[in-house]
Each structure stands twice: as C-alpha cells, then as structure tokens.
C-alpha angles and dihedrals in degrees: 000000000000135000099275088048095049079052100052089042089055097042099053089046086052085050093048099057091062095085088063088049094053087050095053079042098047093048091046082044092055095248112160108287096212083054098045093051092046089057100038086044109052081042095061097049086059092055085043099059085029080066089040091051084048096059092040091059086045090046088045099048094034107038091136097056090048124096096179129052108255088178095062088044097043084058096037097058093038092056084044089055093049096049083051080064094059098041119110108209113072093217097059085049103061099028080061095054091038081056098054096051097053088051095043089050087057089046085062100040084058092048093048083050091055094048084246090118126038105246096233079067102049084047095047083048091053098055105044092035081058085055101043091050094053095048077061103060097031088059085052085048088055097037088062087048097050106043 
C-alpha cells in the first residue's frame, strides 16, 4: 500500500472505533443503559465478524502461507460475536467480545510474524484493538455503576 492508503486505512479504523467511544460516553452521560448496550454491543458483533471477513480473504488468497485455518477461526469468532448478542447477562456479553478480539488480535500478531500482514497494520490493530477493549470494560465497569 502506499502512503495515502495507509492514511486512509488508518483514518477509517480511527473512525470506527468511535461507536465504542459513544457507548463509554452514553452510558458517563446517563443515556439508558438497556439502549446503550444494545448499540455497543451489536456493534461489536459486526467488528467482530469485519475482523472475521478479514481472516477468511487472507485465508482465501494465502492458503499456502497459512498454517492455521483461518477458515475454521473466521467462522468460529463470528458465530462467537453473534451468541454475545443473545446472552442475558451484560457482563458475559461483553467479557465474550472482549474475548474474540484479544484472540483475534493474536491471530493477527501470528499472521504479521509470518509476513502475512504488513506491520503498519499490526501496529494500527494494536492500537485500536487497546481502545476498543477498553471501551469494553469500561462499559462493564459502567454497567455495574448504573444498575
């Protein structure tokens, strides 16, 4: 990619952790807590199987490169982000998305060691993936405050 991509790149992840900001934000702000997790959490579940999309093309176009099946992972934490939609308990919810995105992250971290991912993004994921997780449990910390 070249520079302008890379900006662009780095400008539209930037943008997309905003949702999970407003959330943390919503719930400070006294926004209705049912509302608010409805919104951090079903968008959540759509990172989560962006990211997933994401490993399934790699795994598509790299196979060879591969060791693991990204196929059979890809499937496995978008599923996982849709049943932290139909959990009950806000906690589990977002402890399980919290979940796929640490090993999704790691996922990552093993592909960028293997040259299989460009290092400006390993580094861009890092940093987003530290403020989304975050968002998370800081929304968990702010469920338990405002029940």
């Amino acid at each position: 990619m070249n520079k302008p991509q890379i900006k662009l790149a780095t400008t539209l992840t930037c943008f997309g952790a905003v949702p999970f900001i407003a959330s943390m934000l919503g719930l400070v702000f006294g926004y209705d807590a049912m509302h608010v997790r409805y919104f951090s959490l079903s968008y959540g579940a759509v990172i989560i199987s962006f990211l997933s999309g994401m490993h399934w093309g790699i795994f598509i176009t790299q196979a060879q490169a591969i060791r693991m099946n990204l196929l059979v992972t890809s499937n496995v934490f978008a599923l996982l982000a849709w049943a932290s939609l139909l959990l009950v308990v806000p906690t589990l919810q977002y402890g399980l998305q919290i979940l796929c995105f640490v090993v999704l992250f790691m996922i990552d971290r093993a592909l960028t060691s293997r040259g299989i991912l460009e290092r400006w993004f390993y580094l861009l994921r890092q940093r987003i993936t530290v403020v989304v997780i975050v968002c998370l449990i800081g929304m968990i910390a702010l469920q338990s405050v405002s029940v």
